[in-house]
Each structure stands twice: as structure tokens, then as C-alpha cells.
C-alpha positions in Angstrom: -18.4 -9.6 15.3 -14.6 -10.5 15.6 -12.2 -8.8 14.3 -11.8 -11.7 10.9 -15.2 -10.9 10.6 -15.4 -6.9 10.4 -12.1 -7.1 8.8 -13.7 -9.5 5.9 -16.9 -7.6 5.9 -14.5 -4.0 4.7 -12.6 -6.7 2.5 -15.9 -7.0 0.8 -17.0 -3.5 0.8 -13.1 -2.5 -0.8 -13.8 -4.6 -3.5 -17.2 -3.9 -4.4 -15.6 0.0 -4.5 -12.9 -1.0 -6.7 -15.0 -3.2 -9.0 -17.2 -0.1 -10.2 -13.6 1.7 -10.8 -12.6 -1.3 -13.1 -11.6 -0.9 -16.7 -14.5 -3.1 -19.4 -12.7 -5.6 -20.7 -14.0 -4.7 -24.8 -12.5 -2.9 -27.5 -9.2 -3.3 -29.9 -6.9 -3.2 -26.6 -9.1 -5.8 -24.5 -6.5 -7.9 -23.3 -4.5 -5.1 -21.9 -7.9 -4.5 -19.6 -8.0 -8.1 -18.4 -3.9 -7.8 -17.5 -4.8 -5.2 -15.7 -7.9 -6.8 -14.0 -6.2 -10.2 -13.6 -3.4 -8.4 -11.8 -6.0 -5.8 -9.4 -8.2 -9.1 -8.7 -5.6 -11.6 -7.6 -6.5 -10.9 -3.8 -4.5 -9.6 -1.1 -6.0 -7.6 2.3 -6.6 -4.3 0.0 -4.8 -2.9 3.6 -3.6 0.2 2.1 -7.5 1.3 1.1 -8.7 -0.3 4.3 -5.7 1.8 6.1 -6.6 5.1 4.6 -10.8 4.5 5.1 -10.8 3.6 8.8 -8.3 6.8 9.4 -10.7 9.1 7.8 -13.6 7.0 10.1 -10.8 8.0 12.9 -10.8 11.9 12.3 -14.7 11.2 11.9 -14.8 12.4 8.2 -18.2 13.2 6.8 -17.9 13.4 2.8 -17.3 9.2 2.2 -17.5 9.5 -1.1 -14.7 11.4 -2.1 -13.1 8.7 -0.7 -13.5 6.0 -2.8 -12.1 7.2 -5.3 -8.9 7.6 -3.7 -9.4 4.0 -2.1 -9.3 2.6 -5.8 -6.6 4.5 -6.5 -4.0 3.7 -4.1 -4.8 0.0 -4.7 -3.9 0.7 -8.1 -0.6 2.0 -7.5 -0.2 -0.9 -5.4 -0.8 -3.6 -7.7 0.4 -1.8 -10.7 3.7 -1.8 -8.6 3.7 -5.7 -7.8 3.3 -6.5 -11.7 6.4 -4.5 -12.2 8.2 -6.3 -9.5 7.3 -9.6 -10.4 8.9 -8.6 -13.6 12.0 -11.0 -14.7 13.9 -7.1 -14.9 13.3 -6.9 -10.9 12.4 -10.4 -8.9 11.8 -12.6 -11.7 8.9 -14.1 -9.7 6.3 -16.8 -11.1 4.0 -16.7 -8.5 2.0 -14.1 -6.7 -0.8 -14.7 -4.0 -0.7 -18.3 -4.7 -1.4 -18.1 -8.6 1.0 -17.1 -11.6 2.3 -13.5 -11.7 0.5 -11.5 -14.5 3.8 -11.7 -16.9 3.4 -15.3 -16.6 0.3 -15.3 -17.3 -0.1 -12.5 -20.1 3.6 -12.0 -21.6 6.3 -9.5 -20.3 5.4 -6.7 -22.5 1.9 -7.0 -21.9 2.8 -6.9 -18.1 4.7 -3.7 -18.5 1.6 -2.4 -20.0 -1.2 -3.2 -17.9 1.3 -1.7 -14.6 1.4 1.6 -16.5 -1.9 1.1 -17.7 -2.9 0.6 -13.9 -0.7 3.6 -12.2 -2.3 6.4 -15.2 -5.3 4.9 -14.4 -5.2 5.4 -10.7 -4.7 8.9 -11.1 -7.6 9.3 -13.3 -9.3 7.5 -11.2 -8.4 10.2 -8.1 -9.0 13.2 -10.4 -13.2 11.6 -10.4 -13.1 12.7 -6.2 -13.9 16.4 -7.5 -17.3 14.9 -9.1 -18.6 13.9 -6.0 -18.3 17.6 -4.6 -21.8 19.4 -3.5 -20.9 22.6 -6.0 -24.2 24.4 -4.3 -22.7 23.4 -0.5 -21.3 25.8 2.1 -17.9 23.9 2.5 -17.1 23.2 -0.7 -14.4 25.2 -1.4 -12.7 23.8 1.1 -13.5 19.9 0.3 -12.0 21.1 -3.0 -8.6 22.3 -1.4 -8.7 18.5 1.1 -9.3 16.8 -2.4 -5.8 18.7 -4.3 -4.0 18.3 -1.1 -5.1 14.6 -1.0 -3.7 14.5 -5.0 -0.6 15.8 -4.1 0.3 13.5 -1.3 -0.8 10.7 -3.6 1.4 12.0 -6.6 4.2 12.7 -4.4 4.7 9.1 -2.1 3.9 7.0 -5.6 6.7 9.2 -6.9 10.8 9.8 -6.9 10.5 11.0 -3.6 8.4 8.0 -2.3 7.9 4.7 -3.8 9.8 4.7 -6.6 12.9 6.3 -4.6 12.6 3.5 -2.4 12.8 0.4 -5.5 15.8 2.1 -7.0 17.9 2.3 -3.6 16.4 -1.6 -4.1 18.0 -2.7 -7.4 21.1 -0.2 -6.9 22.6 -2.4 -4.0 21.4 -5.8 -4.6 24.8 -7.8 -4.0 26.4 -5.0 -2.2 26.8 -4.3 1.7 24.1 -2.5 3.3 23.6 -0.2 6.6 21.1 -0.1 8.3 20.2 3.7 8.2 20.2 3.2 3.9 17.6 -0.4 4.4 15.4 1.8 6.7 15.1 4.7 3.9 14.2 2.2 1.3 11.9 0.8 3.4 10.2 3.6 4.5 9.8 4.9 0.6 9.6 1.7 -1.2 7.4 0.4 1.4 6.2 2.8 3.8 5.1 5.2 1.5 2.5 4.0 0.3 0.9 3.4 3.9 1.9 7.1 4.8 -0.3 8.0 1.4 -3.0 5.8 3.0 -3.8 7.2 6.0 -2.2 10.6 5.5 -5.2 11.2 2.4 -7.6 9.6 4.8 -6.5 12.2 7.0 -6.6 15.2 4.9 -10.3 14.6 3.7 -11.4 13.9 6.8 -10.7 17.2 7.7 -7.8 16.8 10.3 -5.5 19.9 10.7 -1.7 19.8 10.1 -0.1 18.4 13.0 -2.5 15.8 13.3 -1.7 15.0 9.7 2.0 15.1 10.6 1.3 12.3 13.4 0.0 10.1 10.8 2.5 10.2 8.4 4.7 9.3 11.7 2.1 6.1 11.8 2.3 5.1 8.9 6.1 5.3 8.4 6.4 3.1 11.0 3.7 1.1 10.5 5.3 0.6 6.9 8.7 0.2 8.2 7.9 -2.6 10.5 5.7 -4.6 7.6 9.2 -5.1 5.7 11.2 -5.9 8.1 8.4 -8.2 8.9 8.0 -9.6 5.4 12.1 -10.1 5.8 11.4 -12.1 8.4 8.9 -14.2 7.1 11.2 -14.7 3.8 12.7 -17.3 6.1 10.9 -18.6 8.1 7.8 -19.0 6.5 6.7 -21.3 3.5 5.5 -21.1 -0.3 1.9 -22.4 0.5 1.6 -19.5 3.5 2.5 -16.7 1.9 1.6 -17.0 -1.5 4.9 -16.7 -3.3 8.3 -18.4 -3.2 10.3 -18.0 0.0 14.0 -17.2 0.3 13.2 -15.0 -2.8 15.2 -12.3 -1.4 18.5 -14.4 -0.9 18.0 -15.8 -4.5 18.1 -12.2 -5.7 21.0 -11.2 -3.4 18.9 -8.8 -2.2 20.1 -6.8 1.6 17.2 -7.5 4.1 17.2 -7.3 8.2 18.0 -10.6 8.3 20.7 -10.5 6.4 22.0 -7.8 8.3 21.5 -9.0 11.2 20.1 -12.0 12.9 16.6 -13.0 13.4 16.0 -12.0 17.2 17.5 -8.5 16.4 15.3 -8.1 13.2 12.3 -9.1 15.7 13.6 -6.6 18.2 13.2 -4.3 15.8 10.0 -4.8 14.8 8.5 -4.5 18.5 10.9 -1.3 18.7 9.4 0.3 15.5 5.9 -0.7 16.5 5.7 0.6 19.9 6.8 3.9 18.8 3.9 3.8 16.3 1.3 2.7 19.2 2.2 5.9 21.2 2.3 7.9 18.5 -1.1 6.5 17.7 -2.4 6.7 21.7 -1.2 10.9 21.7 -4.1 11.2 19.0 -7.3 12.8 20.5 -9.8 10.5 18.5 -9.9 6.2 18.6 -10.7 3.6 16.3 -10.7 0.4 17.9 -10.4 -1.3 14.3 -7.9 0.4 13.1 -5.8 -0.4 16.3 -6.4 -3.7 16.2 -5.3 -4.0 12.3 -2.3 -2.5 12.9 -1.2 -4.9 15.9 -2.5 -7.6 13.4 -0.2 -6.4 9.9 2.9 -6.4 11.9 2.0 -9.2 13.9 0.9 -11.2 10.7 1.9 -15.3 9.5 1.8 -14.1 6.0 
């Protein structure tokens, strides 16, 4: 197969994963439900699940089922955080993945609700890893220990000190000057954390010990890193119809990019500077997955 192929075949896998995790849309609160499915359904690569399942594949990780949960969950976190941002409070955007945003389509307080509805229920969601333990086997004990260390990580770059630290830097200096060293700290939080959760948590419940763990998170951050400064770029040079949403969104909002502080060919620069450093962090790693190469090369290097 090529790699559009294997990479549409996990697409498919993902979200036959996530569907299972899925809320029934019935009961006095349904249409909260189908916010929240509208919104986790719109499309998208589901890279941050497919990150964190082919590093735990990397490590060669045995128990895949305590997995998926986590998978689901961490696309929940994602998507819950794109219905917030779409919000006319943040970006005021009408489009997302080529269709309308989920306030557009369901009402703004019914889009604040399905995000929170959609970050709780990722953590419950999590929380179901410790079901799929063997209680009768060997090593459990110490799948039990992976799974809380996996929960913490999760809690922690979805949190202040990860995402969240990262969107307030955001709002805080929309319209104000910028430095470099403050745009690469909200990138690698508002951004970058969530990839370090990713593959750290595939990582940890694979089994890996600490430093490789630690050389991971170095991946990641990267990896994270040079995906905005990528998606700067492609705020101007792309189109509408490409990438799914409205271009030169970011200068509408007054918001500091790379581009903006900088030009183009250094913003590029950076982005082969920040990637190679990620490739031989990657290459000092005992174990190889040629997938999981290649979609890296391919997020960074990506049209959309």
C-alpha cells in the first residue's frame, strides 16, 4: 500500500474506535449529544490519536486496548477545543473543515456546552482504560501504574500548564507586539501539547522507560511547534476551499503569527530548522516505525 492508503486505512480504524465511545443521541438533553457528535464527526486526519497509536506500535506495546480509550479521548479534547475556538468570544469563525462551525450550526450557548460536554467526557472516557486490565494477570499492577501516568499527562497538557496556557498567551496579545521566544511557548502549549500528550501516553503504555519518554515529548514539541508555524504559513498562502476555513483569519483577528513576525522564507526556515531537530531526535530512538516517520515528514510538509 502507499502511504494515502495505510494512512486512510488507520483514518478508518480511528473512527470506528471513536464511534463506539460516542454519546446516543436520546434523552431530555439530545441535542446537546448531536452538538457534540456534529462537532467530533466533522472530519479532520484524527492525527493526534493516529500520533499516539503508531508511537505505542513504535515502543512495540502489547496491551492495544487500553489504548483506545485514550485515543478517543484526546480527539475529544481536540475537538472540544476547536468548538470553543470557533466561538465568536475567540475567532468568530463560520466555517470549519469546509462546513459551518458547530455554534453556527447549533447556537453559541449550545456550542459552549457540547465543548465542555466533550472535554468531561474525554476524561471519562480515559478513566474506562482501567476496565480493560487483566485483574488475574502477572503485570497488572504495573499496566495500572502506565494507565495513571498516561491520566496524568493527559490532565496535565489539556490543562493550565499545557493547552489552555497556550490560548490565553493567545487572546492576551492579540493586537500587541510579539517575540519570538513568547509565539514559540504558546505554540508549543496551545498547539504542541496536545501532540506531546499523543505520543508521550502512547509512550507510557507501551511500556517505554523515562528517558525514552522524555525524547518523545522532545518529538512532539517540535513536531507541534512546526504544525503552527506551518498552519501560519498556510494562513497566507493558501485558499478557503483547501484548507477548509477562511484564510487570512489570523490577520482579521490581529492575531501575532511567524509571518507576521517575520517574513515568509524565515517562517519556512524555521520550520525545516524545527523539523530536523525532531528527525534526529527521532533517528537517536532505538526502535523504528516507518509510518510514523513518514506522517511526520507529511504533517509539517502538508497543503492543508
Amino acid at each position: 500500500m502507499s502511504f494515502e492508503q495505510e494512512q486512510t486505512k488507520r483514518q478508518t480504524e480511528i473512527n470506528e474506535i471513536i464511534q463506539r465511545y460516542l454519546p446516543k443521541e436520546e434523552g431530555h438533553y439530545k441535542t446537546l449529544m448531536e452538538a457534540m457528535n456534529y462537532s467530533i464527526r466533522a472530519g479532520g486526519k484524527r492525527i493526534r490519536p493516529m500520533l499516539m497509536l503508531e508511537t505505542f506500535r513504535l515502543f512495540n506495546g502489547k496491551y492495544i486496548d487500553i489504548l483506545h480509550p485514550f485515543m478517543t479521548a484526546i480527539e475529544m479534547i481536540h475537538t472540544y477545543s476547536l468548538v470553543h475556538d470557533d466561538l465568536p468570544a475567540l475567532d468568530n469563525d463560520e466555517y470549519r473543515r469546509g462546513r459551518k462551525t458547530t455554534h453556527i450550526e447549533f447556537g453559541e450557548a449550545m456550542a459552549i456546552l457540547a465543548g465542555d460536554g466533550l472535554l468531561t467526557l474525554a476524561f471519562e472516557t480515559a478513566a474506562g482504560a482501567y476496565d480493560k486490565v487483566d485483574v488475574k494477570a502477572l503485570d497488572a499492577p504495573n499496566i495500572y501504574r502506565r494507565i495513571m501516568r498516561a491520566y496524568k499527562v493527559l490532565s496535565m497538557k489539556a490543562g493550565i500548564h499545557g493547552m489552555i496556557g497556550g490560548q490565553v498567551i493567545d487572546i492576551e496579545f492579540v493586537g500587541k507586539s510579539q517575540t519570538k521566544d513568547r509565539l514559540d511557548m504558546m505554540y508549543l502549549l496551545k498547539t504542541g501539547a496536545l501532540f506531546e500528550a499523543s505520543m508521550m501516553i502512547g509512550a507510557i503504555l507501551a511500556g517505554a522507560n523515562d528517558e525514552e519518554v522524555s525524547i518523545t515529548q522532545s518529538i512532539a514539541g517540535d513536531i507541534g511547534l512546526a504544525f503552527q508555524i506551518k498552519d501560519d504559513i498556510l494562513d497566507v498562502t493558501s485558499s478557503d476551499a483547501i484548507i477548509g476555513k477562511p484564510v487570512h483569519s489570523d490577520e482579521k483577528n490581529d492575531k501575532p503569527t511567524y509571518v507576521a513576525i517575520m517574513d515568509l522564507a524565515r517562517a519556512k526556515e524555521e520550520v525545516s530548522y524545527v523539523t530536523d531537530r525532531a528527525r534526529k531526535a527521532y533517528e537517536s530512538l532505538p526502535y523504528k516505525n516507518e509510518f510514523l516517520r513518514e506522517l511526520i515528514i507529511k504533517l509539517i510538509n502538508r497543503d492543508k
